[in-house]
CHARMM internal coordinates of N, CA and C (Angstrom, degrees):
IC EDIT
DIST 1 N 1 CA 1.4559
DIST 1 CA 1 C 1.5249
ANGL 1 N 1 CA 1 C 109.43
DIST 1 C 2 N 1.1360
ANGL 1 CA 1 C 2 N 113.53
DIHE 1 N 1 CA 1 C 2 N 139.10
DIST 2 N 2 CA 1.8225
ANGL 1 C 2 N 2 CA 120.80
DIHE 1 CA 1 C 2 N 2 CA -166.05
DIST 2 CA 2 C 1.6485
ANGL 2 N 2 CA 2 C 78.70
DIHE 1 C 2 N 2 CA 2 C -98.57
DIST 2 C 3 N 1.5336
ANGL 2 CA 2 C 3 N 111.51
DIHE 2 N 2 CA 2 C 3 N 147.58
DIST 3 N 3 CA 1.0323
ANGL 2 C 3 N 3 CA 113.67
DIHE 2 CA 2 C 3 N 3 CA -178.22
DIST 3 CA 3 C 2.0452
ANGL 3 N 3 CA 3 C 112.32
DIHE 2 C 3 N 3 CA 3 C -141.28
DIST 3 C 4 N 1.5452
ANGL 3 CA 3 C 4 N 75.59
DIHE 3 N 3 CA 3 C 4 N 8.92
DIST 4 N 4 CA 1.6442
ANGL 3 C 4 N 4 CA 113.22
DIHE 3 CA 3 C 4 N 4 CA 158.15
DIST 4 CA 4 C 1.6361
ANGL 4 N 4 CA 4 C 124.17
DIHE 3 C 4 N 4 CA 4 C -34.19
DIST 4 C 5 N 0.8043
ANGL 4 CA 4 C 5 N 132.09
DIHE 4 N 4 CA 4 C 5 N 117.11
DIST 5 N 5 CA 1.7033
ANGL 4 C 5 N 5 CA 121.36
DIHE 4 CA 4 C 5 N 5 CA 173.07
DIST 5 CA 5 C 1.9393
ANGL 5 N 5 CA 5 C 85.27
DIHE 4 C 5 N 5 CA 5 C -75.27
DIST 5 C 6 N 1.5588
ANGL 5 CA 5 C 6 N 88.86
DIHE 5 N 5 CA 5 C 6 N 153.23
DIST 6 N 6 CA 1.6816
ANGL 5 C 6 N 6 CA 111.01
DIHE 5 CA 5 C 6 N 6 CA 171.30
DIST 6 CA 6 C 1.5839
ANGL 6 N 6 CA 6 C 118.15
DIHE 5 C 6 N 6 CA 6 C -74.42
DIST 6 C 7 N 1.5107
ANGL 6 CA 6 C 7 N 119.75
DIHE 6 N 6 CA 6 C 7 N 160.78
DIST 7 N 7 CA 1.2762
ANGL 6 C 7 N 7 CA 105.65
DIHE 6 CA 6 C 7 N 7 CA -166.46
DIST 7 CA 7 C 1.6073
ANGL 7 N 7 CA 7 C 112.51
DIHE 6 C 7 N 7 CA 7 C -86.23
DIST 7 C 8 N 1.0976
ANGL 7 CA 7 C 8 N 99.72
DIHE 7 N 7 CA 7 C 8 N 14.84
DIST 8 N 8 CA 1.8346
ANGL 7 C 8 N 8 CA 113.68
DIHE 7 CA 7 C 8 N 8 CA 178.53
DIST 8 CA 8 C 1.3502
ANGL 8 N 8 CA 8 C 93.20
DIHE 7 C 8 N 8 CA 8 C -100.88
DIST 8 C 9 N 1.4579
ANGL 8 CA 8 C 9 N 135.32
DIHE 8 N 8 CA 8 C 9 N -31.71
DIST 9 N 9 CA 2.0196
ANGL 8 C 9 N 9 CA 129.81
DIHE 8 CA 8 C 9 N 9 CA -166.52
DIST 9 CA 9 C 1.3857
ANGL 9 N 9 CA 9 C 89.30
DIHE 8 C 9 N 9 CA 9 C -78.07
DIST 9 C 10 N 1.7066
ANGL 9 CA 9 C 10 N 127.04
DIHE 9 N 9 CA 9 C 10 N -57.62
DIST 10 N 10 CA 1.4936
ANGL 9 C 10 N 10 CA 123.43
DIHE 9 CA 9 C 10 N 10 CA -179.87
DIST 10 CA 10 C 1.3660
ANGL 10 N 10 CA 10 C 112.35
DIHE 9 C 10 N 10 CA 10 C -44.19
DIST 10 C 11 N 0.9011
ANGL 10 CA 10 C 11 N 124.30
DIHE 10 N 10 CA 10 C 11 N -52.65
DIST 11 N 11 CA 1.6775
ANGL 10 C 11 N 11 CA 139.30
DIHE 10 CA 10 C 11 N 11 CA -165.08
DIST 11 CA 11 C 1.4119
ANGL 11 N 11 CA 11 C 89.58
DIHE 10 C 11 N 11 CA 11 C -62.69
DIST 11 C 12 N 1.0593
ANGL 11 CA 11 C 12 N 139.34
DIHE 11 N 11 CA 11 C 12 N -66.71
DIST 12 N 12 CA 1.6480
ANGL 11 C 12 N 12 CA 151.06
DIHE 11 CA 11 C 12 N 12 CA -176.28
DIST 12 CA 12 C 1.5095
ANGL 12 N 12 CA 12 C 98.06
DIHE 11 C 12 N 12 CA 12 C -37.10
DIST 12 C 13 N 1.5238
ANGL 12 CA 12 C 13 N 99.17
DIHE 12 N 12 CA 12 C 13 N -72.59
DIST 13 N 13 CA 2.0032
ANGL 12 C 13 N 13 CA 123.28
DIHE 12 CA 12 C 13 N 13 CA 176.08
DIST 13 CA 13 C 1.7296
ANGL 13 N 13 CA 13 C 96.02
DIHE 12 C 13 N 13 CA 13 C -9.47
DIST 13 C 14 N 1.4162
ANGL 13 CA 13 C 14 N 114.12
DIHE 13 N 13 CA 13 C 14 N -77.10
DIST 14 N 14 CA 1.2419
ANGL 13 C 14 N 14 CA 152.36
DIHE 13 CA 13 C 14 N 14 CA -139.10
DIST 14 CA 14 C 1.6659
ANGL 14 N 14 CA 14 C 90.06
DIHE 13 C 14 N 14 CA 14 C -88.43
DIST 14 C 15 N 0.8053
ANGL 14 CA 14 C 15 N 131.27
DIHE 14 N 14 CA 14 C 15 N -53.89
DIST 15 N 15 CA 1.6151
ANGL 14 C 15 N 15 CA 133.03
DIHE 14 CA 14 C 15 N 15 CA 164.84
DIST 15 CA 15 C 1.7348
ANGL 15 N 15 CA 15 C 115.54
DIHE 14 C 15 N 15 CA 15 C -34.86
DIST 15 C 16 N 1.3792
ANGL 15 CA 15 C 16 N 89.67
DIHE 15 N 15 CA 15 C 16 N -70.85
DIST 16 N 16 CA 1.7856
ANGL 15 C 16 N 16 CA 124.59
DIHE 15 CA 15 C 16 N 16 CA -176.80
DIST 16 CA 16 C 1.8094
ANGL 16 N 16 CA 16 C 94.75
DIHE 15 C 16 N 16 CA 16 C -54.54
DIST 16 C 17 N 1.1570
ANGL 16 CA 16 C 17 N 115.99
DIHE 16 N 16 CA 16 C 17 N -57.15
DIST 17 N 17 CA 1.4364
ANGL 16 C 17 N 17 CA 125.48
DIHE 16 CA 16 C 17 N 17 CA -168.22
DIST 17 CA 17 C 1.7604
ANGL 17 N 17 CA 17 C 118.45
DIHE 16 C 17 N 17 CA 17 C -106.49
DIST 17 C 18 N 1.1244
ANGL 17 CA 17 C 18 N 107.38
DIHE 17 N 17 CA 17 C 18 N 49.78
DIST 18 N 18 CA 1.4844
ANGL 17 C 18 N 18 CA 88.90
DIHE 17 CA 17 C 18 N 18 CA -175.23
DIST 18 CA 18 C 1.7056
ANGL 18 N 18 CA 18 C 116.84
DIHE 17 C 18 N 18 CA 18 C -84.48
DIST 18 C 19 N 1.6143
ANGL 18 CA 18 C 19 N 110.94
DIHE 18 N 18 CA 18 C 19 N 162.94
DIST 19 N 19 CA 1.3236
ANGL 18 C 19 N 19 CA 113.40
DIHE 18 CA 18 C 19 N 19 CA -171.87
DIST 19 CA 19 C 1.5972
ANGL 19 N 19 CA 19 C 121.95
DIHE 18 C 19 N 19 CA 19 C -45.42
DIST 19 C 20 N 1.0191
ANGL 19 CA 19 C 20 N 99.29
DIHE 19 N 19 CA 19 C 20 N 105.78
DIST 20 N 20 CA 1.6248
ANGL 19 C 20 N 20 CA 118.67
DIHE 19 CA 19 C 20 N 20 CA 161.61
DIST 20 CA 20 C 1.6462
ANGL 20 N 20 CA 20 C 104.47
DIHE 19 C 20 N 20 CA 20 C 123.21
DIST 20 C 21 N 1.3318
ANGL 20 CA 20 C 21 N 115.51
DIHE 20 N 20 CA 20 C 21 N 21.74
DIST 21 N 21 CA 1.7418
ANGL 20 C 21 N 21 CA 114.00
DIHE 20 CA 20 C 21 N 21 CA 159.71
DIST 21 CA 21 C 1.3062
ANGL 21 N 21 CA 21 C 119.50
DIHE 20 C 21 N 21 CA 21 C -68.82
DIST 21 C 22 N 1.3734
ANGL 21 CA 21 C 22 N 122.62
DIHE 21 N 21 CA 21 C 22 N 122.87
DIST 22 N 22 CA 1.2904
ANGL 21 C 22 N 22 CA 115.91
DIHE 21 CA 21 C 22 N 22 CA -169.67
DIST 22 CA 22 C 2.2777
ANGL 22 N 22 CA 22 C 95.75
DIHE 21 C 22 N 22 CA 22 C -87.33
DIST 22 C 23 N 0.9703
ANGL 22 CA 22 C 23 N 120.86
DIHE 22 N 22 CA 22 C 23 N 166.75
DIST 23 N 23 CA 1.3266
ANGL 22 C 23 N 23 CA 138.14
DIHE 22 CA 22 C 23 N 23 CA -179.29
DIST 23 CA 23 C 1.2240
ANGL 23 N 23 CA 23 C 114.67
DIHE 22 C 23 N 23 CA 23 C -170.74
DIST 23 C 24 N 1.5368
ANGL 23 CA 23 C 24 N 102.64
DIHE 23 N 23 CA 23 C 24 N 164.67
DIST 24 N 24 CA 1.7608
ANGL 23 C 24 N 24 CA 107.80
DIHE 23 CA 23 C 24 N 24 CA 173.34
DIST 24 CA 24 C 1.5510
ANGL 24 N 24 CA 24 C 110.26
DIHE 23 C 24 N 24 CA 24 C -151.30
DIST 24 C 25 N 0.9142
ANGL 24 CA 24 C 25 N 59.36
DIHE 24 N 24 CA 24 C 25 N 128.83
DIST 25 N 25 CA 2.1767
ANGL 24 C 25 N 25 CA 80.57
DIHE 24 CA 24 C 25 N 25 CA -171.20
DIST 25 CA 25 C 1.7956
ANGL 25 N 25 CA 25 C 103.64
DIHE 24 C 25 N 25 CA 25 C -37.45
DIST 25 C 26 N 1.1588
ANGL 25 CA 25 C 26 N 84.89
DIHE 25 N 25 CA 25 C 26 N 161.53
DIST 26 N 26 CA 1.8278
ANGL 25 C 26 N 26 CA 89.89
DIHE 25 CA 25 C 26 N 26 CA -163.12
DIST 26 CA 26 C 2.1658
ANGL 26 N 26 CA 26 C 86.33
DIHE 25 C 26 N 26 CA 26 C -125.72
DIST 26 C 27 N 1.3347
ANGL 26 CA 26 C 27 N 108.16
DIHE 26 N 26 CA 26 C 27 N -42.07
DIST 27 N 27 CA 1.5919
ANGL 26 C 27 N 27 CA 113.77
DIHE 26 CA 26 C 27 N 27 CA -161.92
DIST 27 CA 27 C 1.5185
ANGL 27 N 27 CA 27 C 95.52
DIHE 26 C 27 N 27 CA 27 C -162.07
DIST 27 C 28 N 1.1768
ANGL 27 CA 27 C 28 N 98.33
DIHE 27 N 27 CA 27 C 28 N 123.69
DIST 28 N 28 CA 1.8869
ANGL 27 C 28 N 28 CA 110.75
DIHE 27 CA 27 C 28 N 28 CA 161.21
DIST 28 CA 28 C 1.8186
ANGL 28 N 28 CA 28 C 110.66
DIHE 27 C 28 N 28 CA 28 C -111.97
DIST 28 C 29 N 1.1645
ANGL 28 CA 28 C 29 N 115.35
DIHE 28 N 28 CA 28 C 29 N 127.22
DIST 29 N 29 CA 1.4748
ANGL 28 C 29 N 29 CA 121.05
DIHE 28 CA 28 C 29 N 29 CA 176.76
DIST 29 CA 29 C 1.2630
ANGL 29 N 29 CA 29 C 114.07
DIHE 28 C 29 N 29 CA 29 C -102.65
DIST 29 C 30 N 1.7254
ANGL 29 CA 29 C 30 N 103.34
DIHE 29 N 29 CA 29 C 30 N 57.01
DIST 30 N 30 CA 1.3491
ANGL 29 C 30 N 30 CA 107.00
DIHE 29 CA 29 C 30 N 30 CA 179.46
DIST 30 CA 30 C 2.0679
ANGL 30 N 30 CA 30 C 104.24
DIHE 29 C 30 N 30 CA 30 C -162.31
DIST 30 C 31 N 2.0789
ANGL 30 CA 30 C 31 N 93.10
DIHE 30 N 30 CA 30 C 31 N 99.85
DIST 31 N 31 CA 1.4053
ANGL 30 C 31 N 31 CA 106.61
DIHE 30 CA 30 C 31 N 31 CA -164.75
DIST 31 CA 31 C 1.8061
ANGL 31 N 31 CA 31 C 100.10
DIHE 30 C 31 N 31 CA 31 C -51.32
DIST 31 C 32 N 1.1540
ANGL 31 CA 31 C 32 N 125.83
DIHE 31 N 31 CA 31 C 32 N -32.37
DIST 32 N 32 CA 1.5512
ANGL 31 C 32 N 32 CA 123.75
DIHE 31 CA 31 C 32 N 32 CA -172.11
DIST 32 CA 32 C 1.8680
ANGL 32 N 32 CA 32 C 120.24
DIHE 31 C 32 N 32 CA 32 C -77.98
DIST 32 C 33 N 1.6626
ANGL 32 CA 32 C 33 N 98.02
DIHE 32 N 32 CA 32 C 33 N -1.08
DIST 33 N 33 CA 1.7233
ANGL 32 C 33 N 33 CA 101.84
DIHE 32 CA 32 C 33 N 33 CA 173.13
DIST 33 CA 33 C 0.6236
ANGL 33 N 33 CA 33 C 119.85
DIHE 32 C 33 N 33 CA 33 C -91.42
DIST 33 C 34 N 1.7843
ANGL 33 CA 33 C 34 N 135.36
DIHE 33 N 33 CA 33 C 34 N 138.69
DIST 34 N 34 CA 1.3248
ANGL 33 C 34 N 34 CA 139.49
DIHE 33 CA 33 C 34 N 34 CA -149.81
DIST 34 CA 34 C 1.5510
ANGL 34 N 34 CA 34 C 95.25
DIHE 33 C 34 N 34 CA 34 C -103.90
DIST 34 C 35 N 1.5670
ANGL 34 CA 34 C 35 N 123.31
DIHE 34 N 34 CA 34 C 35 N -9.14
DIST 35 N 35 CA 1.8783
ANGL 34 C 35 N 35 CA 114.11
DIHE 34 CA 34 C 35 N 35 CA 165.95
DIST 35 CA 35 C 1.4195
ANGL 35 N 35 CA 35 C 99.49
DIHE 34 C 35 N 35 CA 35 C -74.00
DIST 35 C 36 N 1.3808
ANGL 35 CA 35 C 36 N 75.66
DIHE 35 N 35 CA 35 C 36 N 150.92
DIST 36 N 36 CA 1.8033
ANGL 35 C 36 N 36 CA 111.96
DIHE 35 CA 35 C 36 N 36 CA 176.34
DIST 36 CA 36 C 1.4028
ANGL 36 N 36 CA 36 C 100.19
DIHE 35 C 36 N 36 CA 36 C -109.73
DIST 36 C 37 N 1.3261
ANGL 36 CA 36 C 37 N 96.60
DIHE 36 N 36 CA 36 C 37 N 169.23
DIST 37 N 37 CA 1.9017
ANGL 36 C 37 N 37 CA 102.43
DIHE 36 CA 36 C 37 N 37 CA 175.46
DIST 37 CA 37 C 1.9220
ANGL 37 N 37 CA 37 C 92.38
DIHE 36 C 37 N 37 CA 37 C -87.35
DIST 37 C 38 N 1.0685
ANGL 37 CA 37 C 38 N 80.87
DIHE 37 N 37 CA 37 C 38 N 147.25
DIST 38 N 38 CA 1.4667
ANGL 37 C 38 N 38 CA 108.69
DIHE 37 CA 37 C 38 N 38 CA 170.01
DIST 38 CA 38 C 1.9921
ANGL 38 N 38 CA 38 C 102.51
DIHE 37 C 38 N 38 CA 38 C 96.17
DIST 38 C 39 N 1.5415
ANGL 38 CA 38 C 39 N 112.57
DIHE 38 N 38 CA 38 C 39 N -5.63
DIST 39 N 39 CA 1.4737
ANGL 38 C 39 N 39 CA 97.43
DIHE 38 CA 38 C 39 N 39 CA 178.16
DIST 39 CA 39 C 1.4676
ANGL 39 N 39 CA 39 C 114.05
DIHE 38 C 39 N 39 CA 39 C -69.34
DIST 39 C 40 N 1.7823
ANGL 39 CA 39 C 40 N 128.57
DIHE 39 N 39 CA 39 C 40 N 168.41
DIST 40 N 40 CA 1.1618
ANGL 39 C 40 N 40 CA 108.61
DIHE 39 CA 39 C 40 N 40 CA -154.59
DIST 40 CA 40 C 1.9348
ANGL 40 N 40 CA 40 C 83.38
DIHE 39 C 40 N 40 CA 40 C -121.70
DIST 40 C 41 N 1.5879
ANGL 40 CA 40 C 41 N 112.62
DIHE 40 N 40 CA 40 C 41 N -165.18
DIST 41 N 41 CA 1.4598
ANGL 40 C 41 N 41 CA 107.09
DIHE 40 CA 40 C 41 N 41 CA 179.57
DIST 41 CA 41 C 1.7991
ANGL 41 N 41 CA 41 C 92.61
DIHE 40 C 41 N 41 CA 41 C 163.23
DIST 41 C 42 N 1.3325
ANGL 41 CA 41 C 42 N 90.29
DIHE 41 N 41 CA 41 C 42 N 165.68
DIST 42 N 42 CA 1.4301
ANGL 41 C 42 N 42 CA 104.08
DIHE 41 CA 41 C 42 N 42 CA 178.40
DIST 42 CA 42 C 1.5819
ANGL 42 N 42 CA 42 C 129.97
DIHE 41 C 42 N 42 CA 42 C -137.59
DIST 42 C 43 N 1.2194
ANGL 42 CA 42 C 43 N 104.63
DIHE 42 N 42 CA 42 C 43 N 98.82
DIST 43 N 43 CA 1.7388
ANGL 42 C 43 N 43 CA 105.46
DIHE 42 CA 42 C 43 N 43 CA 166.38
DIST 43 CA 43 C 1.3993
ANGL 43 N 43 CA 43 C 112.84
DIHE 42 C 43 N 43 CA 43 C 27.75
DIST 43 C 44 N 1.4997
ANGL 43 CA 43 C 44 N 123.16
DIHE 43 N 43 CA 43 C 44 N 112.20
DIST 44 N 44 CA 1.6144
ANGL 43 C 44 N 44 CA 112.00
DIHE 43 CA 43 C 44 N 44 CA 158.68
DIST 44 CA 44 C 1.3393
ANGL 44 N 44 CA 44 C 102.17
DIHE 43 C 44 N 44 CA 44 C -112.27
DIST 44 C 45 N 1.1225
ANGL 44 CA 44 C 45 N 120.75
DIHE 44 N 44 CA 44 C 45 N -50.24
DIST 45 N 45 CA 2.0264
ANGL 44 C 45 N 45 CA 128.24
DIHE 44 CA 44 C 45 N 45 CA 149.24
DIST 45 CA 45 C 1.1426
ANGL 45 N 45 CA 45 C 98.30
DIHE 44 C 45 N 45 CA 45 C -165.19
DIST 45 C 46 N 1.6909
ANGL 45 CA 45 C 46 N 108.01
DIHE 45 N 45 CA 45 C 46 N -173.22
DIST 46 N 46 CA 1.3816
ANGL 45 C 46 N 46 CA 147.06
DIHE 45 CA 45 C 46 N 46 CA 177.75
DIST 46 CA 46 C 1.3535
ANGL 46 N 46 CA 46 C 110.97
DIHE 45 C 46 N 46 CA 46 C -98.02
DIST 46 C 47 N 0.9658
ANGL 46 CA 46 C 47 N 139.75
DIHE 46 N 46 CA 46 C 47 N 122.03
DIST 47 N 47 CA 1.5977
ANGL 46 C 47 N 47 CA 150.59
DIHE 46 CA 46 C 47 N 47 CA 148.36
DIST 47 CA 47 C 1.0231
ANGL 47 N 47 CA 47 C 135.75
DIHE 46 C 47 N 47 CA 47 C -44.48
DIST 47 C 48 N 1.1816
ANGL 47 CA 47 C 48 N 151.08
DIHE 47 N 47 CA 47 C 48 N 154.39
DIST 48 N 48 CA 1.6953
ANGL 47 C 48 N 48 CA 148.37
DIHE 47 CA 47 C 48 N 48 CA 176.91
DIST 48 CA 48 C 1.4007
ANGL 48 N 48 CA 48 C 92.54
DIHE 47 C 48 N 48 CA 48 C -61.83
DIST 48 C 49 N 1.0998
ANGL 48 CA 48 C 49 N 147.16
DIHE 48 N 48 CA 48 C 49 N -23.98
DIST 49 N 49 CA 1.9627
ANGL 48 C 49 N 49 CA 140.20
DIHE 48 CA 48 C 49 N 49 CA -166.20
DIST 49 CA 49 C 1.5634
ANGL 49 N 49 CA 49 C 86.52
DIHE 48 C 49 N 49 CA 49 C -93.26
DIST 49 C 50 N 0.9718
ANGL 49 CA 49 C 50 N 121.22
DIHE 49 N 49 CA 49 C 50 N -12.77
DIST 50 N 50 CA 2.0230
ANGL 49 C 50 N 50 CA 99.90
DIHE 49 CA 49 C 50 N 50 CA -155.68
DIST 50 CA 50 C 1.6089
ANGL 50 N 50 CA 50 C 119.03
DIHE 49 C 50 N 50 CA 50 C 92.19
DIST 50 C 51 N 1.4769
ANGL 50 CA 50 C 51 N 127.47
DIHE 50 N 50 CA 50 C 51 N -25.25
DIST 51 N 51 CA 1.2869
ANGL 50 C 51 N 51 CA 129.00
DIHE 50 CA 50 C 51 N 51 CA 140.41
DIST 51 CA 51 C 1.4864
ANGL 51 N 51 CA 51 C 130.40
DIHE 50 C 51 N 51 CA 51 C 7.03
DIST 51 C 52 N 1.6234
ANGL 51 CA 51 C 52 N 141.96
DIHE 51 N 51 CA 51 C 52 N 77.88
DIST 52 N 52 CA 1.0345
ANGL 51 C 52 N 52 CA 123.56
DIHE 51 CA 51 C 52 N 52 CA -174.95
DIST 52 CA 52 C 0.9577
ANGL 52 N 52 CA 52 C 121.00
DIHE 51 C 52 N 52 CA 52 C -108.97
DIST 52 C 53 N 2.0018
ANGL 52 CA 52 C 53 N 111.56
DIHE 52 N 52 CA 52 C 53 N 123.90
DIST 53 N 53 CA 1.6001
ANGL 52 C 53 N 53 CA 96.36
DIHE 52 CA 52 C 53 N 53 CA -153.49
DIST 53 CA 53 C 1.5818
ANGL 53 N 53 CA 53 C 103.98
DIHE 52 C 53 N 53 CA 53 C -108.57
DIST 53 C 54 N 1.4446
ANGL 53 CA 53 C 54 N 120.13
DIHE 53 N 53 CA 53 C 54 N 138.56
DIST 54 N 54 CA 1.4251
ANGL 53 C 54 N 54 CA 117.20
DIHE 53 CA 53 C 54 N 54 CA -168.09
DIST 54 CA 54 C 1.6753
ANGL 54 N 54 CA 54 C 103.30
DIHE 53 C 54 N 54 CA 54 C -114.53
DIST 54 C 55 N 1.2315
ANGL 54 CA 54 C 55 N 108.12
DIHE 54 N 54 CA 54 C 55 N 161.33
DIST 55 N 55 CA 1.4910
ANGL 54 C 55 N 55 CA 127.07
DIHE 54 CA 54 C 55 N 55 CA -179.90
DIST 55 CA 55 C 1.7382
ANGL 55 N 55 CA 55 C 81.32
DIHE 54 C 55 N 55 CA 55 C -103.62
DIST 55 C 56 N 1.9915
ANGL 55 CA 55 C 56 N 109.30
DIHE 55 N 55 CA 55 C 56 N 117.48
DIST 56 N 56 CA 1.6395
ANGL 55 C 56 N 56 CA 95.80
DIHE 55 CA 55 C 56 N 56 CA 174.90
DIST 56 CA 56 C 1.4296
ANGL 56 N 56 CA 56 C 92.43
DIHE 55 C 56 N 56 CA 56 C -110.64
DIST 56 C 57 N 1.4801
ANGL 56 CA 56 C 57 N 94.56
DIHE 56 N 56 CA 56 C 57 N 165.84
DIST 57 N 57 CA 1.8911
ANGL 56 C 57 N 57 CA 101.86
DIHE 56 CA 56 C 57 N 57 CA -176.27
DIST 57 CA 57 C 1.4858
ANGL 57 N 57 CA 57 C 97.73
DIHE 56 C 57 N 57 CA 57 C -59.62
DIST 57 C 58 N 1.3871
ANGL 57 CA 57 C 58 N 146.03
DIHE 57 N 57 CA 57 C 58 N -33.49
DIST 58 N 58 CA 1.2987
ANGL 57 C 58 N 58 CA 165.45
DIHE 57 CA 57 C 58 N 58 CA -138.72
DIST 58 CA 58 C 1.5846
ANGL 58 N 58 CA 58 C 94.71
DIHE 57 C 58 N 58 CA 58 C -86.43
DIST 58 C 59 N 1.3926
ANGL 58 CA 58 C 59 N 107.68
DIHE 58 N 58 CA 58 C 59 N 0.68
DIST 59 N 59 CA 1.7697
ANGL 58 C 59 N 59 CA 92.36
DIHE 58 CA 58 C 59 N 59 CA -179.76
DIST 59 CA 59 C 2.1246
ANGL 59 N 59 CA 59 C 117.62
DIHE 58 C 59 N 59 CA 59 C 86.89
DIST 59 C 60 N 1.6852
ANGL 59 CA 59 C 60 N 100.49
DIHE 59 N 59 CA 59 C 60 N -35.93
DIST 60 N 60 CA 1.0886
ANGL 59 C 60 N 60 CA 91.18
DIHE 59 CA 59 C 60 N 60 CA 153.44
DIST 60 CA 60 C 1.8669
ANGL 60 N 60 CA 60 C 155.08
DIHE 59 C 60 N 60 CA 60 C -92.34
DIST 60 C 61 N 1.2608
ANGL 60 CA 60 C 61 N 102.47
DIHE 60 N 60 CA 60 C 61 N 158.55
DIST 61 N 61 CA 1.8837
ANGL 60 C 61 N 61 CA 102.34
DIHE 60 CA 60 C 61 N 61 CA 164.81
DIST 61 CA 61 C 1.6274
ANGL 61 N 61 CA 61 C 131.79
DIHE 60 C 61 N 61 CA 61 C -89.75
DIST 61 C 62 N 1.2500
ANGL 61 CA 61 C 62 N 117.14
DIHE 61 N 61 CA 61 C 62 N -0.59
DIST 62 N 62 CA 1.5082
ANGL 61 C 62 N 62 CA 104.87
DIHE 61 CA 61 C 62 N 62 CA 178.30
DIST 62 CA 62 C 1.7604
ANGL 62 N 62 CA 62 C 125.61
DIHE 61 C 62 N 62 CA 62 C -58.87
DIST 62 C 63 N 1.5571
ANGL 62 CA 62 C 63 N 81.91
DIHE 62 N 62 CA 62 C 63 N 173.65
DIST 63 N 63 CA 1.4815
ANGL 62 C 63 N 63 CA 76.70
DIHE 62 CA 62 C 63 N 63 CA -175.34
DIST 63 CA 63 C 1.2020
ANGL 63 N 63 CA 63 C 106.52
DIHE 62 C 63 N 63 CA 63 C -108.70
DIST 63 C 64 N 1.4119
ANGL 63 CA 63 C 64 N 120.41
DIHE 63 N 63 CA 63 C 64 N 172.27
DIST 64 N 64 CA 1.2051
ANGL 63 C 64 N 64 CA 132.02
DIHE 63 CA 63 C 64 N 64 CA 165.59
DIST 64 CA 64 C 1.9331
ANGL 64 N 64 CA 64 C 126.33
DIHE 63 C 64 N 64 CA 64 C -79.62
DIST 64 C 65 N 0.9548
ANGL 64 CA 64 C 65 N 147.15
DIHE 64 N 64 CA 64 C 65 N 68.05
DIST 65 N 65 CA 1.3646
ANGL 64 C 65 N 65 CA 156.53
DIHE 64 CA 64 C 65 N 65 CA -152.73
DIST 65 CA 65 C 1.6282
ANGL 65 N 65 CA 65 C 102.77
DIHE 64 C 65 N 65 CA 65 C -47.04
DIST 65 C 66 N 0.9725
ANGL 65 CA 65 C 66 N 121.78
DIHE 65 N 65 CA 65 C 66 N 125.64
DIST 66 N 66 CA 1.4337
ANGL 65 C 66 N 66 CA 130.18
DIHE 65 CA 65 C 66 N 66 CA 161.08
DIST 66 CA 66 C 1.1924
ANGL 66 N 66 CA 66 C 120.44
DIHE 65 C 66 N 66 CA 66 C -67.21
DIST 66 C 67 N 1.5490
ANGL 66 CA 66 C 67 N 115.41
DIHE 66 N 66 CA 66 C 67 N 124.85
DIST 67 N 67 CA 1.3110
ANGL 66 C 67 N 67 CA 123.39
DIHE 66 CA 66 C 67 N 67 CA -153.07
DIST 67 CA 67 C 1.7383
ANGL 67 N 67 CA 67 C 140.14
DIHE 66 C 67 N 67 CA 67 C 97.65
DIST 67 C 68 N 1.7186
ANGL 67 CA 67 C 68 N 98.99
DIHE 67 N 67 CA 67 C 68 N -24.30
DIST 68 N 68 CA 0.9227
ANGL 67 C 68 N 68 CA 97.32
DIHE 67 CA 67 C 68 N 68 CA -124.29
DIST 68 CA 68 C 2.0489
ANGL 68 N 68 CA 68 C 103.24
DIHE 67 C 68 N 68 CA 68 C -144.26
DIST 68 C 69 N 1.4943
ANGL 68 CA 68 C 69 N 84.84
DIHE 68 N 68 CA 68 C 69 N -27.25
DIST 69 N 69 CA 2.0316
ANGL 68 C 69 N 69 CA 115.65
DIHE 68 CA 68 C 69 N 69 CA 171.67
DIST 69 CA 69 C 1.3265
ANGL 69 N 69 CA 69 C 97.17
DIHE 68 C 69 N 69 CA 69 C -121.98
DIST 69 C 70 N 1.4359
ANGL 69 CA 69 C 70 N 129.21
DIHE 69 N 69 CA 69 C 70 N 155.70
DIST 70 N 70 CA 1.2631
ANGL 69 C 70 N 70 CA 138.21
DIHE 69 CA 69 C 70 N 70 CA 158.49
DIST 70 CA 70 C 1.4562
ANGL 70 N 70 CA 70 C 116.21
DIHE 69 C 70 N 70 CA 70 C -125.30
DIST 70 C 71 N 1.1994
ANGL 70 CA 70 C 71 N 125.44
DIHE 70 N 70 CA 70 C 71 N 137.16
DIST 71 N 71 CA 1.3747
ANGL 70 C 71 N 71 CA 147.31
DIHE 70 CA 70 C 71 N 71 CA 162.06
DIST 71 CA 71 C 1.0070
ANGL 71 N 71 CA 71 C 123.72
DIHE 70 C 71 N 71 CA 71 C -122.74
DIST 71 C 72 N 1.3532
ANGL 71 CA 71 C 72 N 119.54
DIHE 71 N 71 CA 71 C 72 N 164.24
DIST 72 N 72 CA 1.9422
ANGL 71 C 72 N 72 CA 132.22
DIHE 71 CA 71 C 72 N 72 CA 169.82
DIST 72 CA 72 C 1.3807
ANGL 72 N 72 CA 72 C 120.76
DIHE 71 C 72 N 72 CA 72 C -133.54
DIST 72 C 73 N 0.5239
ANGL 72 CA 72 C 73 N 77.64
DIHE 72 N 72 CA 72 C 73 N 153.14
DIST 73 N 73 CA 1.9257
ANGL 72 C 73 N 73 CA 100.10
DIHE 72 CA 72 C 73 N 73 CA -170.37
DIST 73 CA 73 C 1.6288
ANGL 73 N 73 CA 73 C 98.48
DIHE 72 C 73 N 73 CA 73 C -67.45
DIST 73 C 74 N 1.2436
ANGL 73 CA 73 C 74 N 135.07
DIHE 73 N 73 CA 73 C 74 N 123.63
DIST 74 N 74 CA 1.5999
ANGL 73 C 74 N 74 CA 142.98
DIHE 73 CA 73 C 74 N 74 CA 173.56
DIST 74 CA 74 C 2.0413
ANGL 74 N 74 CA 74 C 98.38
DIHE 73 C 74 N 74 CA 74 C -95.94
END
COOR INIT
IC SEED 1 N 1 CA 1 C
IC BUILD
């Protein structure tokens, strides 16, 4: 099972989020990340996976996983 977003959901991703949207994570599905919900960050881009990778005020770069992390748009 491809568990891939389609190349129309990326395209959307990248629409919805383009470089320099600030957001703040709502849920990370990942016990080893040091964000919390409510840290804030800004768009560096979107990836061919759907991947959205943010510059967070917190000092970090991860990304957000499609599918899989949630954020919102500020």
């Amino acid at each position: 099972m491809n568990r891939y977003p389609s190349k129309e959901t990326v395209e959307q991703l990248r629409r919805e989020y383009p470089v320099g949207t600030r957001v703040e994570l709502v849920h990370m599905n990942d016990p080893y990340a040091k964000l919390k919900p409510g840290d804030l960050g800004t768009v560096r881009t979107v990836d061919d996976i759907g991947t959205i990778f943010c510059n967070w005020d917190c000092g970090s770069s991860l990304g957000v996983v499609y599918g899989e992390d949630i954020i919102r748009k500020l």
